[in-house]
C-alpha positions in Angstrom: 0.0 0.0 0.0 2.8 2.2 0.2 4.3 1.7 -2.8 1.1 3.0 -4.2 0.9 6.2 -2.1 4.5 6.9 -3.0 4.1 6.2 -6.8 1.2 8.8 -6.3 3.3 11.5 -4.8 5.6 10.8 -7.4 2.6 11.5 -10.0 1.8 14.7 -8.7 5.3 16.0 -8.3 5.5 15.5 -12.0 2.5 17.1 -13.0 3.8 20.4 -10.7 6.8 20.1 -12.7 5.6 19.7 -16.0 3.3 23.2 -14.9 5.7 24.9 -13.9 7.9 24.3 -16.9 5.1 25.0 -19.4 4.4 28.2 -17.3 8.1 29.1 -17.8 8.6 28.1 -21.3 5.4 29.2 -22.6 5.6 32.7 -22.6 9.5 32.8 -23.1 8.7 30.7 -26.3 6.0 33.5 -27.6 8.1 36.3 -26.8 11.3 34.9 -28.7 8.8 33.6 -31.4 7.4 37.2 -31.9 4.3 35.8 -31.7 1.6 38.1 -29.9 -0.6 35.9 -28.3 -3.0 37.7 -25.6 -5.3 36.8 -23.5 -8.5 37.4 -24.4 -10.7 40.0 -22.6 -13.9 39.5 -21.2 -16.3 41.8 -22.1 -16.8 43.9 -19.0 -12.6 44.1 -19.0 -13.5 46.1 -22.6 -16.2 48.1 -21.4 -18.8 46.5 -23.8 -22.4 48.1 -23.2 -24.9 44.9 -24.0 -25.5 46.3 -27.8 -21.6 45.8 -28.1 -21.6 42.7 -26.5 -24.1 41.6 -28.7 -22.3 42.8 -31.5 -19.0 40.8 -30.5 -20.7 38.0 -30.5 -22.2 38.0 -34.0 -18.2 39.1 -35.0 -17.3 35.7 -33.3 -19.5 33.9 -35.3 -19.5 35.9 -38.8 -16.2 37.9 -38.9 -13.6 36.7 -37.1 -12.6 33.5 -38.6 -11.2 36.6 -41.5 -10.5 39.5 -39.8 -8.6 40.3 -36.6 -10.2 42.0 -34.4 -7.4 44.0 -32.3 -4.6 44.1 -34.7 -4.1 45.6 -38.0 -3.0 42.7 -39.8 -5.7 40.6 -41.5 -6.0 37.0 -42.3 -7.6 36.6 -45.4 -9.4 40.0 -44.9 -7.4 43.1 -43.5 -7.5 43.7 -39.7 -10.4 45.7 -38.6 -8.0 47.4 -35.3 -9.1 51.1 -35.7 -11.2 50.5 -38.6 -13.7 53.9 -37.2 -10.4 56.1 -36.9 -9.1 56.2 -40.4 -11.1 58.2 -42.9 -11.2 55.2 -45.1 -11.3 51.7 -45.2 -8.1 50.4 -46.0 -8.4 47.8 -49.1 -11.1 49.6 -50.9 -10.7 53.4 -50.0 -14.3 54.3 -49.0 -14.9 56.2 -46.4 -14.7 54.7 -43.1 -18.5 55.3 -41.6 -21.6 53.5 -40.5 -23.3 53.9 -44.4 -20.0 52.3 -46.0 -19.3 49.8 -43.8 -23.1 48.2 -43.3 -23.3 48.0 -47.0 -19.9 46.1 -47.5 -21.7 43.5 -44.5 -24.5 43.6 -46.7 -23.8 43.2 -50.0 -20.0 41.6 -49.3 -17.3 42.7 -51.6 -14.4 40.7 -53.0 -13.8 38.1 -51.3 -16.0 38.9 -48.5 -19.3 37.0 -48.7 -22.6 39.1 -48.0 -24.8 38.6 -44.9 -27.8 40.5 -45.2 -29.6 37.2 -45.5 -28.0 36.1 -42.3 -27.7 39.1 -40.5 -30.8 41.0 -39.1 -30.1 45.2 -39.6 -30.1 45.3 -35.4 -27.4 42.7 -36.1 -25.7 44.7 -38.4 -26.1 48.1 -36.0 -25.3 45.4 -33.2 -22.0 44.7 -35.0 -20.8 48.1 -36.0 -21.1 48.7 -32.4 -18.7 46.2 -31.3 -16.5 47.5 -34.6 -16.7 51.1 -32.8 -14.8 49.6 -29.7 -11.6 48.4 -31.6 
């Protein structure tokens, strides 16, 4: 019976040390890497109001699988970080507003598919909340 206990304890001080390595290495590895992964933010840690909330979750669903949401480079669209504080959008040039932006959701462009069969227009205003905040 006490080899058991023992092979236990023996168990468990692994596992610590395999957690604490992991906690080590981890971020050492992402910081030599250049890689910028983050945590990600609840949404009362970004000050989302319940319309943006809303709206973060339709990008979840709809956007973000193509667009980052807090950086400036894209996957297979451009990175939507700032989007509402440049005068235009920056793949096609229009201006960066409300108008523009709900009719590229819309109607799509490009690559981008369009949603207004999927989205509702208090999704859409929803969404371009949420786009606001980044």
């Amino acid at each position: 019976m006490r080899s058991k206990d023992s092979g236990s304890m023996v168990q468990v001080l692994r596992n610590r040390r395999a957690g604490i390595l992991f906690g080590v290495l981890f971020p050492l590895l992402a910081m030599v890497s250049g890689c910028d992964v983050e945590r990600r933010k609840s949404d009362a840690e970004l000050g989302l109001n319940s319309q943006q909330s809303a709206g973060r979750r339709i990008y979840d669903s709809h956007c973000d699988r193509c667009h980052e949401p807090y950086s400036k480079r894209g996957k297979k669209g451009p990175g939507l970080k700032g989007v509402f504080q440049n005068k235009y959008l920056s793949l096609s040039g229009l201006p960066a507003n409300d108008e523009r932006v709900s009719e590229i959701i819309g109607r799509g462009r490009n690559e981008m598919p369009a949603y207004s069969q999927t989205l509702s227009p208090q999704d859409i205003q929803d969404l371009l909340a949420y786009m606001h905040t980044l």
